[in-house]
C-alpha positions as CSV (number, residue, x, y, z in Angstrom):
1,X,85.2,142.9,97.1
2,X,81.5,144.3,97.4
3,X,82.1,146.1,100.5
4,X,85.1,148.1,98.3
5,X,82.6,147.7,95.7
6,X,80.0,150.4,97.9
7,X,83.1,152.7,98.3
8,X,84.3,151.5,101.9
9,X,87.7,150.7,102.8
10,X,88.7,146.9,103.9
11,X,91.6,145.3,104.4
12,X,92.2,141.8,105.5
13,X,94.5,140.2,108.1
14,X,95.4,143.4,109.8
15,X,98.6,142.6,112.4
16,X,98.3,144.3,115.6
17,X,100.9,144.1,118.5
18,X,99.1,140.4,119.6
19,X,97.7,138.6,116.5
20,X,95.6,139.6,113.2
21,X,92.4,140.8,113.0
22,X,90.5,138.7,110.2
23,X,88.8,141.9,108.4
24,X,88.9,145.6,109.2
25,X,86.4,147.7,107.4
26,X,86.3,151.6,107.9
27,X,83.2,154.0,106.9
28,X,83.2,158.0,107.5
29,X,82.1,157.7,110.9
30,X,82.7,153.6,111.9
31,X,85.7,151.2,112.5
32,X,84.5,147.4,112.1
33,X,86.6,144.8,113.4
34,X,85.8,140.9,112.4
35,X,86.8,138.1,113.5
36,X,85.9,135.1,111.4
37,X,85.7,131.5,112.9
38,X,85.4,128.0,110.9
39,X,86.4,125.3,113.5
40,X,84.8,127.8,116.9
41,X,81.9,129.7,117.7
42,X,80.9,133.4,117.2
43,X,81.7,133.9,121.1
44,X,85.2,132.9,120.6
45,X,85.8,134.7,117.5
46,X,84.4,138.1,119.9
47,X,86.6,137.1,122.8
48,X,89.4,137.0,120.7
49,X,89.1,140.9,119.8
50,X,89.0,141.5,123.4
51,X,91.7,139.5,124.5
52,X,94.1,140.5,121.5
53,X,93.0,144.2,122.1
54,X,92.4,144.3,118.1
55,X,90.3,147.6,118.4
56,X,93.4,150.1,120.5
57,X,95.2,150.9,117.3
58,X,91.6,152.8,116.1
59,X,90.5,154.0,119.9
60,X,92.0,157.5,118.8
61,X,90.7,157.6,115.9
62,X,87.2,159.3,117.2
63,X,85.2,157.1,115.2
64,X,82.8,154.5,116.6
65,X,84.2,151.1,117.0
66,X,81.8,148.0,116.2
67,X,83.4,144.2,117.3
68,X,82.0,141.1,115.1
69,X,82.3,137.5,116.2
70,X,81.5,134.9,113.3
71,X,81.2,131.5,113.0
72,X,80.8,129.7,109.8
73,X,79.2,126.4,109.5
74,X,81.0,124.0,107.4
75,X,78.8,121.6,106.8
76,X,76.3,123.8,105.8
77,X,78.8,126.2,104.1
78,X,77.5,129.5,105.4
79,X,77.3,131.4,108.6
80,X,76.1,130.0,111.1
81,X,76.0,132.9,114.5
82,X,77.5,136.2,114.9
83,X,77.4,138.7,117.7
84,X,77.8,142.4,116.9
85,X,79.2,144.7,120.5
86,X,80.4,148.3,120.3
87,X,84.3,148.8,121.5
């Protein structure tokens, strides 16, 4: 809701050919592509966009393509490690 909020576009569980990205955000000159992860780690989440190619339906697209592994902590109830790579 806040990133709509600050006039971006998001949508959630976007379906590719191989699975579902968790989050897709788009800006005027960036494609995000998240992958959230409760019971894993961060580098799971960001092998998971790479082995579900989540980013190929926005590769044409001309805009830069940014990958995001999380991993949420659920004892503590937040975030616990994300990694951030360029497609």
């Amino acid at each position: 809701l806040l990133v709509t909020l600050m006039g971006q576009f998001v949508q959630a569980e976007v379906k590719t050919a191989a699975g579902r990205a968790d989050a897709i955000i788009k800006t005027a000159d960036t494609v995000y592509v998240f992958e959230f992860k409760m019971h894993g780690t961060a580098e799971e989440a960001l092998k998971q966009i790479n082995t579900k190619d989540y980013l190929i339906p926005y590769t044409v697209d001309g805009r830069k393509l940014v990958k995001i592994g999380a991993a949420f902590n659920e004892k503590e109830r937040g975030l616990s490690r994300w990694i951030m790579e360029r497609g």
